[in-house]
N, C-alpha and C positions, 0 to 999 in steps of 0.2 A: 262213187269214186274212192270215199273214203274206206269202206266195207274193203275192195278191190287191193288198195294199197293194206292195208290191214292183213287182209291173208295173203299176198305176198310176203311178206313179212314174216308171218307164220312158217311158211313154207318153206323160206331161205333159212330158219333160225332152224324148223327139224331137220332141213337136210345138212346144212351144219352141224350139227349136232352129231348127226349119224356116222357124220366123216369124223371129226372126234373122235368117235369112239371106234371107230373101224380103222381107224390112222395111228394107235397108239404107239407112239415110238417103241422098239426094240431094244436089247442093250448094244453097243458098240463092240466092236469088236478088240483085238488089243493094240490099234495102230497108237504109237508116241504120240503124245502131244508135250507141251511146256509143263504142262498142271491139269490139278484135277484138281474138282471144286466141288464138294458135296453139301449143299442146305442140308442142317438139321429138319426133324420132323416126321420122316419115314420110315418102316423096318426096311432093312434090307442096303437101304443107303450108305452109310458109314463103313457097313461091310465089304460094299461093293470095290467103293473105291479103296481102303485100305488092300484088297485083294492088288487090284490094281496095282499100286504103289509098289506095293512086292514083288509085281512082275515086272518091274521097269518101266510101265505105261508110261509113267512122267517123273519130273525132277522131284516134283516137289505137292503136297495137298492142305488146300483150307478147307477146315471143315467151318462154314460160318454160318453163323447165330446159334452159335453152344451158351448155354447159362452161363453167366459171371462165373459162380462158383464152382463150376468142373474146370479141372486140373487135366495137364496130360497124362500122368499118372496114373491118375480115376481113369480115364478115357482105352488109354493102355490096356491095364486090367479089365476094361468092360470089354472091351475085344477082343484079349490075347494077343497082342502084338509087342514088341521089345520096347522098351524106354529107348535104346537107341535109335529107332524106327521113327520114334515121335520125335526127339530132337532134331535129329536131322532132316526131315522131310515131312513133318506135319505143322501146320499150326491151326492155331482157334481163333476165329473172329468170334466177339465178343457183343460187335454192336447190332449186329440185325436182329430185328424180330418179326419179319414179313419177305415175303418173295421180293420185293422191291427194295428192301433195305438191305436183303442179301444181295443183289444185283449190284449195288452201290459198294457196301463191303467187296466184295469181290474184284469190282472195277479198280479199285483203290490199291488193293494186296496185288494185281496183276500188272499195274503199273508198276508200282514199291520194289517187282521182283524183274520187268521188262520181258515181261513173259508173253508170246505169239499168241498160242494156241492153247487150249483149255479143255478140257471133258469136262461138264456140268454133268454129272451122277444126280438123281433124284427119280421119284417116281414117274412111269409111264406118263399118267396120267395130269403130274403137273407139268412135265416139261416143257408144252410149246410154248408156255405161258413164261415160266422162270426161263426158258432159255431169250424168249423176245424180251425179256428183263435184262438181261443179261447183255446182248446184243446193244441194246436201246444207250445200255449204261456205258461202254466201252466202247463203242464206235468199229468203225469200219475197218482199224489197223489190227484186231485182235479179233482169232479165226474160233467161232464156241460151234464144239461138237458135242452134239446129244447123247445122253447115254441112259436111257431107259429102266427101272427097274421096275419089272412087272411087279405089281400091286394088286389086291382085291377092295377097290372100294367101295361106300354105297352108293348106291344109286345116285342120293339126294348130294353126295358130295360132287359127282361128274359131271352134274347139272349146275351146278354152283360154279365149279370150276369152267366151267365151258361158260358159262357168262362174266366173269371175271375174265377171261382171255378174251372175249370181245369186246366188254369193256374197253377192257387196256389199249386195246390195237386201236379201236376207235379214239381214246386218249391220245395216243402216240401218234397217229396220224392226224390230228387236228391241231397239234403243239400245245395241247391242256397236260401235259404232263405233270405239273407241277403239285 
């Protein structure tokens, strides 16, 4: 009986897996939202959504869990984008250092601003994860759309990542969140 529950288990966890990796969210397209929310961490991220930003996507973007010590400035010139750019429609959360803490950061800044709806920008491959973070943190009144940036990772990080999102869900649905 136990063998039997055992490889079920097995078998639910690789075909899980498969969908994971056969599911990887895509980037969104350029519909409005309130905001865009890009977690540091990834290439490809900060760019995206700054791209974004330029084209009207949304009001306004936090880029959160940037180090203490970058500046907007610094940040500017690492992208090419105006100092105007940054004053009026960027800011830096300062306090996260985990997908979870950005979720919170975030939750926090989209209140502070009364903001709807959101684009979370980040890699493919962490999305379902930070976006259920995301979700989890903010509740039902505030709409989070995925936005995908395709990434090449390894192996061992996909496999890491996709238990850590089981993890989690299984946390969140138990009320062990804490």
């Amino acid at each position: 009986m136990i063998r039997k529950l055992v490889g079920l288990l097995v078998v639910l966890w690789v075909g899980g897996f498969g969908v994971f990796l056969t599911m990887m969210p895509k980037p969104l397209d350029d519909r409005h939202t309130d905001a865009i929310v890009v977690p540091t961490g990834g290439a490809g991220r900060i760019d995206r959504g700054l791209a974004l930003l330029q084209r009207h996507a949304a009001k306004r973007m936090l880029v959160s869990g940037v180090a203490p010590e970058v500046t907007p400035g610094e940040l500017a010139a690492e992208y090419h984008v105006s100092s105007a750019l940054m004053a009026c429609c960027v800011d830096l959360g300062h306090e996260a250092v985990d997908t979870r803490s950005n979720a919170e950061e975030t939750a926090g800044w989209l209140r502070e601003h009364g903001y709807h709806t959101v684009r979370l920008v980040t890699s493919n491959w962490h999305l379902p994860r930070a976006r259920m973070e995301l979700v989890a943190a903010t509740g039902a009144d505030i709409t989070v759309l995925g936005d995908g940036v395709a990434s090449k990772p390894r192996f061992v990080t996909l496999l890491g990542e996709y238990n850590k999102l089981i993890v989690r869900r299984i946390a969140l649905l138990v009320g062990a969140d804490a």
